[in-house]
N, C-alpha and C positions, 0 to 999 in steps of 0.2 A: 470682434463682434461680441457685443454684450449679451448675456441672457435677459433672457424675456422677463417682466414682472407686471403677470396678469391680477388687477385687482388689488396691487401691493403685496400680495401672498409672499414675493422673493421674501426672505430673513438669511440668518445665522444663528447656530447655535453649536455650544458646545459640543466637541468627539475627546475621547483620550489623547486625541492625536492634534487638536487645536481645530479651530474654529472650520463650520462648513457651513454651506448654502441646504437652506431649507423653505419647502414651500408650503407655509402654513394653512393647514386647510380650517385651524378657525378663523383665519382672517375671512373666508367667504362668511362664516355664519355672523362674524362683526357689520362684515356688507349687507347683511340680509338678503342672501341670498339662498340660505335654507339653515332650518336646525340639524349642524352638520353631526352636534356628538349624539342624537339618537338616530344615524344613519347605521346597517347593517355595516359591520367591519368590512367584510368586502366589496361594499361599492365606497366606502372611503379610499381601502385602496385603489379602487379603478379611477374614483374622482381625482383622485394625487397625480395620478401618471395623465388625465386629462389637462392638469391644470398645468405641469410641469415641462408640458410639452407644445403646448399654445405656440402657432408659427402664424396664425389668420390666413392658413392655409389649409392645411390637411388639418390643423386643430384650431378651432376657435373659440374666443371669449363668451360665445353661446353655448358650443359641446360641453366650456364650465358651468354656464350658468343653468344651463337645462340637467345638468345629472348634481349638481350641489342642491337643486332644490327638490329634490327625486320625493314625491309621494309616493310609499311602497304600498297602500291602499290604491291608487289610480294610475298606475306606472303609464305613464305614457309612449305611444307606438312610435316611439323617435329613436333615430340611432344613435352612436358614438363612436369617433373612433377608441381606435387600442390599439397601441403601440407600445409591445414588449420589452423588457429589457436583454432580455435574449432568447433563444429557439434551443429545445432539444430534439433532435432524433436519433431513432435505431437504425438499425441496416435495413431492414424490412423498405421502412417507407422512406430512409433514408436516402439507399442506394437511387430510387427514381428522382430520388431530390435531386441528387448529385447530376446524373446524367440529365435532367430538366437542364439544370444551371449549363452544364457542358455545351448542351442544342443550342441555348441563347448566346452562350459565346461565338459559337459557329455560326449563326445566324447572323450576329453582329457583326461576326469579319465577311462573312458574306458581300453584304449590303452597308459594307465601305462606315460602318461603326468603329468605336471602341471596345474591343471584344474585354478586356477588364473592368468597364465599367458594369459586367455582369461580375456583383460578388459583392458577399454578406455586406449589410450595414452595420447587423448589430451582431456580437458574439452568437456563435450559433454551436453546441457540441452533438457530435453523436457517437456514439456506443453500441458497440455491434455485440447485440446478446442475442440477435432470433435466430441462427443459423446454426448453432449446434443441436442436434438431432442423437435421439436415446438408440443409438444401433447396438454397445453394446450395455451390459448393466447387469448387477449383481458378482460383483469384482472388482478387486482393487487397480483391474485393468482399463476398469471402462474407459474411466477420465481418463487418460494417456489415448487409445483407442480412437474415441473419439474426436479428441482434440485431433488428432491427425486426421479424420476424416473430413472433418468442418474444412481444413484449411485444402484437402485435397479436391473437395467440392468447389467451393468458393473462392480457390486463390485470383481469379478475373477481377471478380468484386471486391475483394481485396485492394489488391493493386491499384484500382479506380479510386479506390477510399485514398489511400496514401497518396497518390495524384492530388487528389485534389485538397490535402491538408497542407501541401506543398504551394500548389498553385491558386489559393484564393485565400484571402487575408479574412481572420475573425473566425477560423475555422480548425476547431479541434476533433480527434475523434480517439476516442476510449478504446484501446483493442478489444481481439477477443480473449474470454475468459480470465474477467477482467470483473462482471457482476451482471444484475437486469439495469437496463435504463434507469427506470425511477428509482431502486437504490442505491445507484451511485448516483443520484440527482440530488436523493434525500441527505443520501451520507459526505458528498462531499462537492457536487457542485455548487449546490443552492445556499445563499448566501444570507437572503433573507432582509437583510439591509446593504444594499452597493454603497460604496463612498469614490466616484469618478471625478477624475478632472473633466468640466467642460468647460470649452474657450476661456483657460486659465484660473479659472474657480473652480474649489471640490463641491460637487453635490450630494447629498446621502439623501437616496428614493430608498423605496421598497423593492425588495425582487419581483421581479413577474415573468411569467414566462407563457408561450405556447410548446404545444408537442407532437410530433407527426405518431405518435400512441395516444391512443384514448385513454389510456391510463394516466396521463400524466398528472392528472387528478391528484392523483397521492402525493402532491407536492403540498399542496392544499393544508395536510395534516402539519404543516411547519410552520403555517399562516402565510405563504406563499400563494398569489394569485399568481392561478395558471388553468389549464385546461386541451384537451387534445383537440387536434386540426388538420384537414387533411394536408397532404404533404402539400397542394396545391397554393391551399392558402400558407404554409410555412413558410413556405419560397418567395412570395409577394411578403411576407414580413419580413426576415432578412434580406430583400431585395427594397426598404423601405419602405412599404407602402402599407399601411395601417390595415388592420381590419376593423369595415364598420358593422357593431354589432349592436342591435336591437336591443335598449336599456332592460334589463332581467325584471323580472319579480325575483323575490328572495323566498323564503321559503324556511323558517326557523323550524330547527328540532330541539327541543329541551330535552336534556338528558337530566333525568335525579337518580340516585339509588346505585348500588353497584352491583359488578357481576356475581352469581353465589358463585361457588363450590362446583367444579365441575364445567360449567360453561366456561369458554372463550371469547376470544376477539371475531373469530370465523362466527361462531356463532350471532357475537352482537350487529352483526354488519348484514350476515343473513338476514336478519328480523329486519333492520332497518331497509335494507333491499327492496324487502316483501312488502314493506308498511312504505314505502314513498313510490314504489310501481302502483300500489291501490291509491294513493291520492294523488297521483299523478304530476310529476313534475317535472317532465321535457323542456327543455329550454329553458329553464330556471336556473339558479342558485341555490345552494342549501346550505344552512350556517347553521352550525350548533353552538348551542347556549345552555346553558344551567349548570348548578350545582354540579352533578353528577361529571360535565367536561372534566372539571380539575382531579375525576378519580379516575381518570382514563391516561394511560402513559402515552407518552408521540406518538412510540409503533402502534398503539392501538387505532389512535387516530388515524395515522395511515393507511393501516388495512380500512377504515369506514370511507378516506377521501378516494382511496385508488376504486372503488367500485362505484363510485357517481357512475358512469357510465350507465351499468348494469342498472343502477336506480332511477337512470333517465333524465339525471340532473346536468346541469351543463359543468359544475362545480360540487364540492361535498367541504364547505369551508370552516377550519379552525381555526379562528386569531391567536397572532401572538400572545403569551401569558410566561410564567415561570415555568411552567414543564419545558414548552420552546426552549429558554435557556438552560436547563438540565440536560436536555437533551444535546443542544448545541455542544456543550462542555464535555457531555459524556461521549460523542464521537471525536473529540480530537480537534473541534475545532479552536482558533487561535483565542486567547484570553481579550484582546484586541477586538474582534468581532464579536464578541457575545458582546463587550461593553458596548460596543458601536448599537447593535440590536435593542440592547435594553432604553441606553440613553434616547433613541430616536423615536422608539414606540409610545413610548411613554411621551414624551414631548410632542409628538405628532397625534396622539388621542387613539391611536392604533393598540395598545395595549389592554387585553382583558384582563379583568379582576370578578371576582365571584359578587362582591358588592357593587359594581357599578351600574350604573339604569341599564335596563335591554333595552335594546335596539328594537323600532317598531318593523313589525315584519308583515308583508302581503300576506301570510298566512304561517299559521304555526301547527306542530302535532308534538306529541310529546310519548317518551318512554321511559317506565319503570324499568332498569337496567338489571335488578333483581326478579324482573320474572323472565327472562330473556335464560330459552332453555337449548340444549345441547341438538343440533342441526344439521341438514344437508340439504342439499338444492337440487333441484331435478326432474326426469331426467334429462331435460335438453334445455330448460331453461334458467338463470340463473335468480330468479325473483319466483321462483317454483321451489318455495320454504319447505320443507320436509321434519317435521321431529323426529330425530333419532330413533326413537321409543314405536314411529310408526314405520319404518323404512322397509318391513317385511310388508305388512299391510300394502302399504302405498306401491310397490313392487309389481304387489297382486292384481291389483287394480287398472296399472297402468299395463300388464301385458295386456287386459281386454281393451283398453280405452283405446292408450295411445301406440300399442304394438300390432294390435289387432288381432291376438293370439289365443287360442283354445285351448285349452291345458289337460292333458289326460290326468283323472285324478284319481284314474284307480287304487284302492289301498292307502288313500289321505284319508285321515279322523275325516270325519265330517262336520263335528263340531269345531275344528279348527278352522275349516273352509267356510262355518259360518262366523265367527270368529271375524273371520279376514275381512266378510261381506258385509257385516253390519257393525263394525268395528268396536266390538266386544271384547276386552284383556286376553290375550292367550293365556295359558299356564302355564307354569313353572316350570322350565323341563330339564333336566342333568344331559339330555340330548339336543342336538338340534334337531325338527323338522324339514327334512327337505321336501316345499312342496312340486319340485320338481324330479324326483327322484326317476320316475316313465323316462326323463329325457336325457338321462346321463349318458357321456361318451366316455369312453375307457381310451385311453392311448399314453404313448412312453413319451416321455422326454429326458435327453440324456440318461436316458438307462433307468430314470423314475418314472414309479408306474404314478400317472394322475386320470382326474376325469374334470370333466366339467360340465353344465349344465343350464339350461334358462338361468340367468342373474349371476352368474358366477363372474368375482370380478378378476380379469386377468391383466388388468392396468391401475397400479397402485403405485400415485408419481406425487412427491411433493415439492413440487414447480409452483413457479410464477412469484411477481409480486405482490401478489395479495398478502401474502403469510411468512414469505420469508424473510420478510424486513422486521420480523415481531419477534424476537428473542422468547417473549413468551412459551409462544404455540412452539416454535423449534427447541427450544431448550423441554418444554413437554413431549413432544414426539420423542426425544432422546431419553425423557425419563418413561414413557410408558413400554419404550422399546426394551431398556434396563430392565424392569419389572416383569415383562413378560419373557423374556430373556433367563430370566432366574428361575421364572417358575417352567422350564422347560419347553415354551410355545414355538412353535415354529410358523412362516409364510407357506403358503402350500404352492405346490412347485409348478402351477400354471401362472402366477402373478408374475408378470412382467414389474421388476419394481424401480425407483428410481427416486435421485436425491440430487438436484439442483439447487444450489443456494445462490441468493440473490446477490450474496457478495462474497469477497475471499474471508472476510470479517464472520460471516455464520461459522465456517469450517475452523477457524480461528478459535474461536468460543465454544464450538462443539469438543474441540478436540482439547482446548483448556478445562473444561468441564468433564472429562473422563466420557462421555458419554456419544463419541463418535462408534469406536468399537461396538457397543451393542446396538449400533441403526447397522452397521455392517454386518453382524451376526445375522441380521434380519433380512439381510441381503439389498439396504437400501444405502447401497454404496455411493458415492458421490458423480456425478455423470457426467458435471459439466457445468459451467457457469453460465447461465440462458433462461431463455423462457419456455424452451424445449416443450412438453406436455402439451402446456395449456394454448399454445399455437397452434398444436396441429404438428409437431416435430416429436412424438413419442415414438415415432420410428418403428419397423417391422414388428410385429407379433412372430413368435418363434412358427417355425411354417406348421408342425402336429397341432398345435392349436387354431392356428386361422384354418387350416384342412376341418379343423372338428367344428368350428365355426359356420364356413359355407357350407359344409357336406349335411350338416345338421340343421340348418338355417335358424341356429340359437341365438337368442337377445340376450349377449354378453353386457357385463358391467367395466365402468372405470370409474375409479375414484381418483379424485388432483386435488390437489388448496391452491387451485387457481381462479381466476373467476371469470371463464366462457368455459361453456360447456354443450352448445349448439350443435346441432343434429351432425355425423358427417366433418366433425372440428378436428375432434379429439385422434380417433384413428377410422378408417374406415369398414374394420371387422367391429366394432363397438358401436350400440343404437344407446344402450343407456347410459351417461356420464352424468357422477355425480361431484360436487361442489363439497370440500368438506376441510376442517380444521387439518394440520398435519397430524395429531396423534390419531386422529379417528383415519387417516389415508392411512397409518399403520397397523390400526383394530380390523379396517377392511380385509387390508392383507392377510391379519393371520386367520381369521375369519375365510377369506376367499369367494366371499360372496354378500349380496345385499339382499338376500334370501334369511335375513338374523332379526332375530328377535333382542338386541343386546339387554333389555332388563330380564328376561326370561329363559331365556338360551345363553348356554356358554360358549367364549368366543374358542375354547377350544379345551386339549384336555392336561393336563401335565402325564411327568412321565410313570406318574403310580398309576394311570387311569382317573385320578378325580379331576372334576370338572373346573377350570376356567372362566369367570366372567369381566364383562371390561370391568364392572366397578372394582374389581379384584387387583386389576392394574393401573388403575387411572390414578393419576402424581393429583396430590393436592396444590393449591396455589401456593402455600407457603414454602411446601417443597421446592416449585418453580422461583420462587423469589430468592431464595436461598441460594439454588445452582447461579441464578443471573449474577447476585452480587458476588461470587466468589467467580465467577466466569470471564467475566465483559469490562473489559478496560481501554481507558480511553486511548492510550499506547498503541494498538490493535488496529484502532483507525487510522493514526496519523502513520503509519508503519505498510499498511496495505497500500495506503494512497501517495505515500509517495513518490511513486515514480511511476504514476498511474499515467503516463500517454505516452512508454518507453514501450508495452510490449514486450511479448518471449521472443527467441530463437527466432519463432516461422515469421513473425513479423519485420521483426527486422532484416530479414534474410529476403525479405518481398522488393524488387527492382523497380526502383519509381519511375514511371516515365516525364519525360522531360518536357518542356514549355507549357503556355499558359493555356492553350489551344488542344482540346484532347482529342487524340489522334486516332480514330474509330477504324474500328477492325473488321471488315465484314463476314469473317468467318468466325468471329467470335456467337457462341451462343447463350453467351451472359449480356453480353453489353451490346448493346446497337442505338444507334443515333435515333432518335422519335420520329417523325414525320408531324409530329404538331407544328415546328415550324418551318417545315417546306414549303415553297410557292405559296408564301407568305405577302398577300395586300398588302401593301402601306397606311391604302386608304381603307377606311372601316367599309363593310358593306352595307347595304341594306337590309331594313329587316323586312321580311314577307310572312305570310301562312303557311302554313305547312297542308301540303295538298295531296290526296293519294297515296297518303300512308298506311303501313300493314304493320300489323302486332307479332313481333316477336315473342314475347312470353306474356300470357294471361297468369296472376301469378295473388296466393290468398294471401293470408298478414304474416305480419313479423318476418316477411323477408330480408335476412341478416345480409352485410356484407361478406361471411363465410360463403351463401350461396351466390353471391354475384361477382364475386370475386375471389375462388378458395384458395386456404392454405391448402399445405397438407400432400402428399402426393401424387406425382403427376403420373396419371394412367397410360397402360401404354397404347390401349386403342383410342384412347380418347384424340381430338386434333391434336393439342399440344405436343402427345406424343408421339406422334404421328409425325409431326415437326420436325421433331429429336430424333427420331430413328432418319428421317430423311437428311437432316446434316450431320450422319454418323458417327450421333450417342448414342451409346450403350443402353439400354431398360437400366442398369445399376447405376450408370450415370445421371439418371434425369436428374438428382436432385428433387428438389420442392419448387412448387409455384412463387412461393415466398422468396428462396434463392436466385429466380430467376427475374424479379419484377425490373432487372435495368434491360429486358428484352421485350421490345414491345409486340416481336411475332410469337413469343411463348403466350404472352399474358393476354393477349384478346379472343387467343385460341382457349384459353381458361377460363375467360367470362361467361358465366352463368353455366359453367362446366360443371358444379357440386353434384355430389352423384346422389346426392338425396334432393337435391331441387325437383321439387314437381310443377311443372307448366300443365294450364289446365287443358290446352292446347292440345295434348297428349295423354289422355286420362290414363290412371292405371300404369304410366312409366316414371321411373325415379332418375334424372340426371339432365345433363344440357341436349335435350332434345325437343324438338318444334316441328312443326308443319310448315312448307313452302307452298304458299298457297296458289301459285301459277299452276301447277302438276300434283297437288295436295299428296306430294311424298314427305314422308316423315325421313327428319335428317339433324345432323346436332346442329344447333344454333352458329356455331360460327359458320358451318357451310352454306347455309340458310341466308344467313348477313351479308355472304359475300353474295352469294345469286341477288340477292334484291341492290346490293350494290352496282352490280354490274345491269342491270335493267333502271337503275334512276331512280330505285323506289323508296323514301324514309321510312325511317320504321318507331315502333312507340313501343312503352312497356308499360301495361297494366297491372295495378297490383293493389294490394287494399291496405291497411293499417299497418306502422310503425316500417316503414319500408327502408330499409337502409340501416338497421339498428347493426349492432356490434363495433368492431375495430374501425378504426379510420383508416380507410382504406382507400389511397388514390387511386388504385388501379380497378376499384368497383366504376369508379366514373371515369377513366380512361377507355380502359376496356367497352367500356356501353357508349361511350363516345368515334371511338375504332370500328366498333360494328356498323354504325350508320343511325344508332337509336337518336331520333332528335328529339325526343320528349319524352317521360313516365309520367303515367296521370296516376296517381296512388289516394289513397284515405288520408292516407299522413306520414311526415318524411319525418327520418332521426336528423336532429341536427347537422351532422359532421356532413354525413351523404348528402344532404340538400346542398351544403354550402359546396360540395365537391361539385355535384353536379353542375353546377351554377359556373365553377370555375375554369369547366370545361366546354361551357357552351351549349350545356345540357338543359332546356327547358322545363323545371320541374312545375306538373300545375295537379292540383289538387281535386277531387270531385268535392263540391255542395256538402257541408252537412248532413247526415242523413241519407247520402245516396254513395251509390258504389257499383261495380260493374252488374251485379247481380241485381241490384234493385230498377237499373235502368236496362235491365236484361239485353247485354252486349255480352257476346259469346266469342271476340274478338279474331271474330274471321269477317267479321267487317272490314269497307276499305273508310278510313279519316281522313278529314278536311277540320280542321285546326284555324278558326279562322281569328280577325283582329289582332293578327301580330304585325306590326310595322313601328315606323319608327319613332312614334307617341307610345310608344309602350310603356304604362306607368308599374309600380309596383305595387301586388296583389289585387293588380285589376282583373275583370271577369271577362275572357274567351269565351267565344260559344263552337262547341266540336260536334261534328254533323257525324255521323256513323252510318254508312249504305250498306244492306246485306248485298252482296254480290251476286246474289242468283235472282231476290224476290225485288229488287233496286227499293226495298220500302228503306227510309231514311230516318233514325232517331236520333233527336236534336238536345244538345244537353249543356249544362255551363260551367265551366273549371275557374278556378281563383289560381291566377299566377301566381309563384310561387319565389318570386324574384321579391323580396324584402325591402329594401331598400333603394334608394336611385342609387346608389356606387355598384351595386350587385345588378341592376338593368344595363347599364355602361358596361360590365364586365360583357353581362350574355352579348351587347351589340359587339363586341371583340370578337367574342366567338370562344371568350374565358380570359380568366383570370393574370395568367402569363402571358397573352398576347395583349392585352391591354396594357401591359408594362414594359413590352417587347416594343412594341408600335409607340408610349411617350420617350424611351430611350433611344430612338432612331430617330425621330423627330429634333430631341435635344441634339443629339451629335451632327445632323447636316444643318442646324441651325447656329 
């Protein structure tokens, strides 16, 4: 079988390694078929992989010709496929991957199939970093401790994982503590340029990828197209089947100037966060251009590409240029692939230079990199910019605003409280003020006396991938710890503190650098290699403090350098979490509170008594450059990574189960077979309306996938737990929601379980509770689900702007799928969760413009009629949903826009989702 040569595009050209197949994309602009080199870099790369993969089937000679002539001024509402070159996931969303693929095989021997022809097409890895949880910390025990508990938790899920690296071909997985996903995606999977044999010829594409993490974005900072997905659609990619996605607008950021003195990377990505949520770029692209890119190192970039999410972009993209290759060379990578990179980029028009024309872009904004000032994010949102300089202020404000709290201020200046109110300089003080001093609690912890207070922060964790892939910010955190270390500072002894590095490579360089010892003085000992914090896995608060917490009903703080920080995420004794660089998660610490003034108050005192301030301790950049180059060698990478999918001891010591077919356990309370494809049609059904349906949750904006689907700990009265005690788990045993998502009775019993979800259904209550409106008793939502199930009744969810924002989370649309919800009518969906929805058979439709539950005054104790759904159903046509009050029978009539995008996305919903449309062409092929 020859390859395709769409257009003439096929060539050859030069590699070190002799001649390879290339598919040049100015032969389209030769054809006139668009001016290809002032296309944004990343829809050339998406046009390459369009063109390269031309079958006149799932890709055609038109998906080329219509994205080669892309006017990013009039972007046309046409789709495309995409078809990656390979898939990454975590354990998190990975595990329900896993067990998805499992069901299909079972399914397939069921119904007299090929149960192997379920199994990856194209490479697929995953890396299990979400599962290790901060129980202990501040000791050179934790890591050991802990690692033991991860695996005493999770050994089921384990074992499944090894199953099935055994049992399905294209299929790797990174153990644990081992790094986070996207740094070892950044540092050693990602390739950047592939050189494959296909049907006896080498090809050299681009890398591309999807990711079952919404992070996966930070791949982006390599010039890698990629972007997170829910695990739903991950599975139909490794299972062949393209995803078609709506041609983007692009969306340029010009960077000029650099950072001063004192700012970071956390910082510049804050701003950039805050400045692309106010111009708004959902379902976009974003590609940075200018001058300024080439003063930005990779890590920096990566910390700006891994928070697209948070900036609402579908992408955060850097093209290839010489840092790329610095970078490539400075982790270890082979001398062979960086030539391979350079030669390709450059010959493929893929390579950026500071001189080259920009690329026209659907819209542009731009940032001076030298006003970009020292920051935090908060408290619940991460595009909620905070100046450092204001974080007492802003503090103030949000107990009345966003906490709803009254402050006794007896014995406060008064001019400081106006100070705060009309935000006027405080002054200079060798003290701090505490403007909560009324609220202090007094109690011991091992044998030290502490207190704490409104704002007092008792979670200071530097997690996640945002920051730890930046040698920068980490090699700082270790010199401001040094500094403060010398000058006698200490953490105050309610800070829960915590030191996860994203790879073994941080602790490598931390600990070549001298500079590990005083993060441990500081008691930010290493915990664990994971994403730990910024998931929702920062584990127990010592009990004297969450006692002084509830007894007191104080509005404690966390500070992380992760970047979600969503109401209810972090830990559940903590309302205020804030976003911040690592050296400032350790200023917090010694600090102990976001009650500081840091230009005016010192962060604490040395041991004569004099005073303390950060500028006192803050490492200058040259200092930081200095530690880098004498620290971080290339050696370090290829030495970590070698023998990266062997695992420790407990891994290998895990007993694989045996054949192709996985062997489900019905007392397992990890893993259980899905019910998606049970009593499974052959034939597709009909579509109809949806008639006589009642509203599960009435629900205002920016509802996250944390509340629709939470991390974090499973309560014990809550259903889930309720579960757990009934197949006799322990309370010490639940584990997390997250640990548990290959069980689909733990996780629908979770959905919409966050215990700060407010349903309006219920005024005045915080968590998964609803009204059952046959008996109008108030009851949690899954009891609720199942009563209406059991009566025949659908059910809908209401909800208003950004609905489904945060992690990509299958089990947000699973779980709402399990309950019976067959539709959400919202303001506007996040990306990921739409597409999820959709994949699940979930009817996403939208209100009008302009209108929304409140404007069309539905209080959603209505019963709906959903009507115009059958099998003309086209995509983003307009339904019209009838609403009856049930007592007065008056009826308001109103019109939604479907929300099904595209015809392959209407095919999916007439499936009833996305797997079963690929489940039902696989059983077709095989009796055929």
């Amino acid at each position: 079988m020859t390859l395709p040569n769409p257009f003439g595009a096929k060539d050859t050209f030069e590699t070190g390694s002799g001649p390879a197949v290339i598919y040049r994309l100015s032969r389209l602009e030769e054809e006139g078929l668009g001016t290809i080199s002032r296309l944004p870099y990343s829809i050339r790369v998406l046009l390459e992989s369009v063109l390269r993969q031309v079958d006149g089937f799932r890709v055609t000679e038109e998906d080329v010709a219509t994205l080669a002539g892309y006017d990013a001024k009039n972007v046309p509402a046409r789709e495309v496929p995409y078809l990656p070159a390979r898939v990454v996931l975590q354990d998190f969303t990975g595990v329900p991957a896993v067990v998805d693929l499992a069901a299909m095989r079972s399914a397939m021997q069921r119904y007299g199939g090929d149960p192997t022809r379920i199994n990856p097409h194209i490479p697929a890895d995953l890396v299990i970093d979400h599962s290790v949880q901060v129980d202990a910390f501040g000791s050179a025990y934790a890591l050991f401790f802990n690692a033991e508990r991860e695996y005493e938790r999770n050994r089921e899920r384990y074992t499944l994982l090894r199953w099935a690296q055994t049992a399905f071909d294209n299929f790797r997985v990174v153990p644990p503590a081992t790094g986070i996903i996207h740094q070892v995606n950044l540092e050693y999977l990602a390739k950047v340029v592939h050189l494959v044999e296909v049907n006896g010829e080498r090809v050299a594409f681009p890398d591309s990828l999807v990711g079952t993490d919404s992070h996966t974005t930070m791949i982006n900072g390599l010039g890698v197209l990629g972007w997170g997905v829910g695990g739903i659609e991950a599975e139909a990619n490794m299972l062949g089947q393209p995803i078609y996605m709506l041609i983007p607008e692009v969306v340029g950021f010009k960077l000029y100037g650099e950072l001063p003195e004192g700012a970071t990377a956390t910082d510049l990505v804050l701003t950039i966060t805050q400045m692309l949520r106010q111009k708004g770029v959902v379902g976009k692209f974003v590609e940075f251009y200018g001058p300024g890119v080439s003063k930005l190192s990779l890590a920096d970039r990566a910390t700006i590409a891994n928070m697209a999410p948070e900036y609402g972009a579908t992408m955060g993209f850097f093209p290839v240029d010489e840092e790329t290759l610095r970078y490539l060379i400075g982790t270890g990578r082979s001398e062979e692939l960086v030539d391979l990179v350079e030669r390709y980029t450059k010959e493929q028009g893929l390579f950026r230079t500071d001189d080259a024309p920009e690329p026209v872009y659907t819209d542009t904004l731009e940032l001076d990199m030298g006003t970009v000032q020292p920051s935090v994010a908060g408290p619940k949102r991460p595009q909620d910019r905070i100046l450092l300089k204001d974080i007492k202020r802003s503090f103030w404000l949000d107990m009345k605003k966003t906490f709803g709290r009254e402050v006794d201020t007896t014995g406060i200046d008064p001019e400081v409280i106006e100070a705060l109110e009309t935000g006027k300089e405080l002054p200079t003080s060798t003290e701090r003020t505490s403007l909560y001093k009324n609220h202090e609690v007094e109690f011991s912890i091992d044998d030290v006396d502490a207190h704490i207070t409104h704002g007092s922060t008792v979670i200071a964790a530097i997690t996640s991938c945002t920051n730890t892939s930046n040698p920068s910010v980490m090699i700082g955190a270790g010199l401001l710890a040094k500094k403060a270390v010398e000058r006698g500072l200490t953490v105050k002894p309610h800070v829960k503190t915590s030191l996860a590095p994203g790879s073994r490579v941080v602790s490598k360089y931390l600990e070549e650098s001298g500079l590990l010892p005083f993060l441990e003085a500081l008691r930010f000992h290493i915990v664990g290699y994971g994403c730990t914090t910024c998931i929702g896995n920062s584990g127990p608060l010592p009990e004297a403090i969450a006692n002084a917490i509830t007894e007191n009903d104080l509005v404690v703080s966390a500070v992380l350098s992760g970047n979600r920080n969503f109401e209810g995420r972090i830990n559940p004794y903590v309302r205020a979490n804030y976003l911040a660089s690592p050296p400032l998660v350790i200023a917090f610490a010694l600090a102990g509170t976001v009650d500081i003034d840091f230009e005016h108050e010192p962060i604490g005192h040395d041991p004569n008594g004099q005073p303390v301030y950060l500028r006192d301790i803050w490492p200058t950049q040259e200092e930081i450059r200095s530690y880098i180059r004498r620290a971080l060698k290339p050696e370090m990478y290829r030495e970590e990574y070698a023998n990266v999918f062997e695992g420790d001891e407990h891994w290998k010591a895990l007993e694989i189960p045996k054949g192709k077919i996985y062997e489900w356990d019905p007392n397992s309370t990890y893993i259980q077979e899905p019910p998606f494809f049970m009593d499974f049609p052959l034939d597709v059904p009909d579509l109809t309306p949806i008639r006589g349906a009642r509203v599960l949750a009435l629900l205002g904006d920016t509802i996250t996938t944390d509340h629709i689907s939470p991390a974090g700990p499973i309560l014990v009265n809550s259903p889930a737990g309720q579960y757990l005690l009934s197949k006799g788990v322990q309370p010490k045993d639940f584990n997390t929601y997250g640990a548990r998502r290959g069980n689909h009775e733990v996780m629908m019993r979770g959905t919409f379980a966050n215990v700060r979800l407010r349903n309006k259904l219920v005024p005045g209550k915080e968590g998964g509770w609803t009204v059952y409106f046959p008996t109008g008793e108030e009851m949690w939502i899954y009891d609720a689900a199942m009563r209406y199930k059991q009566d025949g009744t659908p059910l809908l969810v209401i909800a208003g702007k950004e609905y489904g924002t945060g992690s990509s989370r299958d089990w947000a649309a699973k779980g709402t799928y399990l309950l019976g919800i067959k539709a959400v009518i919202a303001e506007s969906f996040e990306r990921i969760h739409r597409s999820n929805l959709v994949g699940m058979g979930v009817l996403p439709l939208q209100f009008k413009e302009g209108e929304n539950a409140e404007s069309l005054g539905l209080t959603g104790r209505e019963v709906y009629d959903i009507l115009g759904i059958d099998n003309d159903l086209q995509p983003r046509q307009t339904l019209t949903v009838q609403a009856t009050d049930s007592e007065s029978g008056e009826t308001k009539t109103f019109e939604v826009i479907v929300r099904l995008d595209t015809p392959v996305e209407v095919e999916y919903y007439r499936n009833g989702g996305i797997l079963h449309t690929v489940l039902r062409n696989m059983l077709r092929e095989s009796r055929n």
